[in-house]
N, C-alpha and C positions, 0 to 999 in steps of 0.2 A: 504656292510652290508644291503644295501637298499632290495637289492632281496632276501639276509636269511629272512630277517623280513615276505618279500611280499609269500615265500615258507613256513615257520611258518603260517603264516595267513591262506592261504589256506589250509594247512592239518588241520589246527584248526574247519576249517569251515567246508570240511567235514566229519570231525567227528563228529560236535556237528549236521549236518545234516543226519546223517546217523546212528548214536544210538538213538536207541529206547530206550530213561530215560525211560518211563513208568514201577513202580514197582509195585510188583505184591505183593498185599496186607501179603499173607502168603508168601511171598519170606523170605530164610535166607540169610540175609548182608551178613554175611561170606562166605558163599557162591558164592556170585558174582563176577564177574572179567569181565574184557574188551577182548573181541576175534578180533581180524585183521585178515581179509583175501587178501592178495593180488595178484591180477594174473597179469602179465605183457606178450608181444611180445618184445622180446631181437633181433634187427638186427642181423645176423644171423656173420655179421664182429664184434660182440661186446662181444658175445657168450661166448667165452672164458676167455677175460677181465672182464665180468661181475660176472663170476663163481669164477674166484679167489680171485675179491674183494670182494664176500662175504665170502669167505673164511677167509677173514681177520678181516673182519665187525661180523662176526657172534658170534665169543668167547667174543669178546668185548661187543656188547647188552645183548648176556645170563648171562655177569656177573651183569648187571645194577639190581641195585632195582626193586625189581617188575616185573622183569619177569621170566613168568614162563615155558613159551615155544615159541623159537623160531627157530622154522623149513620151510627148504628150499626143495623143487618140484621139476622135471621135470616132464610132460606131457608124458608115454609110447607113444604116437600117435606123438607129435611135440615137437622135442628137444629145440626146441628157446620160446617153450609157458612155461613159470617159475609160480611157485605157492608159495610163502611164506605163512604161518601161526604162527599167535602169539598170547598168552593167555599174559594177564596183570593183576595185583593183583587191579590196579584202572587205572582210567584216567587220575589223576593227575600223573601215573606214567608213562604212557603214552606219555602224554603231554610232560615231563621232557625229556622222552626219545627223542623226535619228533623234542626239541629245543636242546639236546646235538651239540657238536660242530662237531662230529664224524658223527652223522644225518643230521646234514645243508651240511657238507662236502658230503656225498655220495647223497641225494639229487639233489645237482646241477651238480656234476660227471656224475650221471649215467641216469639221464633227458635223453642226446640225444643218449643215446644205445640202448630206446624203440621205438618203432613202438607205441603201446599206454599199458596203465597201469590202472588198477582198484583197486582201495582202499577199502574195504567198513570193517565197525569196527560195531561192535553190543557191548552192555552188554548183559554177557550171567550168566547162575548158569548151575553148575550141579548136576544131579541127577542122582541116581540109578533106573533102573529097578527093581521091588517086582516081583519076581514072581507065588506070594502066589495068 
């Protein structure tokens, strides 16, 4: 339990260091939602193992609260360089999702099928293009 906690803390940490809170005076709330992007190096022996377990991970997070999209990459150039991307309705649902028991489980699973892994999570809004 000791190292779920110590892996909760650490993604806790950075995300609150790597979202930009800064709000933008005419921002609309509704609007805004949490974006994750993550790229990883999958050993190239893990490849496979790792493909299926999101196969199986993946229905399961898109049913959770709060998300809104969560889509998996491969690199045209490098089949072992993987891309995840996820939109989130807030942080706190985020969060939720980060400490589910499905998320500490694949977490500590799939640590050593990477070479290394990049997290990085913004608050983002969208907008339309005017073309007036």
């Amino acid at each position: 339990m000791a190292l779920k906690q110590l892996i909760l803390t650490v993604l806790a940490a950075a995300f609150l260091c790597s979202c930009n809170c800064t709000k933008n005076n005419n921002s609309d709330k509704e609007n805004t939602m949490i974006t994750v992007t993550v790229a990883g190096k999958v050993k190239p022996e893990y490849r496979t193992t790792f493909l299926k377990h999101m196969e199986e991970l993946a229905p399961i997070v898109r049913a959770e609260k709060g998300c809104i999209l969560y889509q998996q990459n491969i690199s045209a150039d490098d089949e072992n360089l993987l891309f995840l991307y996820e939109k989130w309705e807030s942080k706190e649902d985020l969060m939720i999702h980060l400490a589910s028991k499905h998320m500490q489980e694949h977490l500590e699973e799939a640590r050593p099928w990477f070479d290394w892994v990049d997290m990085k999570t913004f608050e983002t809004q969208e907008f339309t293009l005017d073309n007036n």
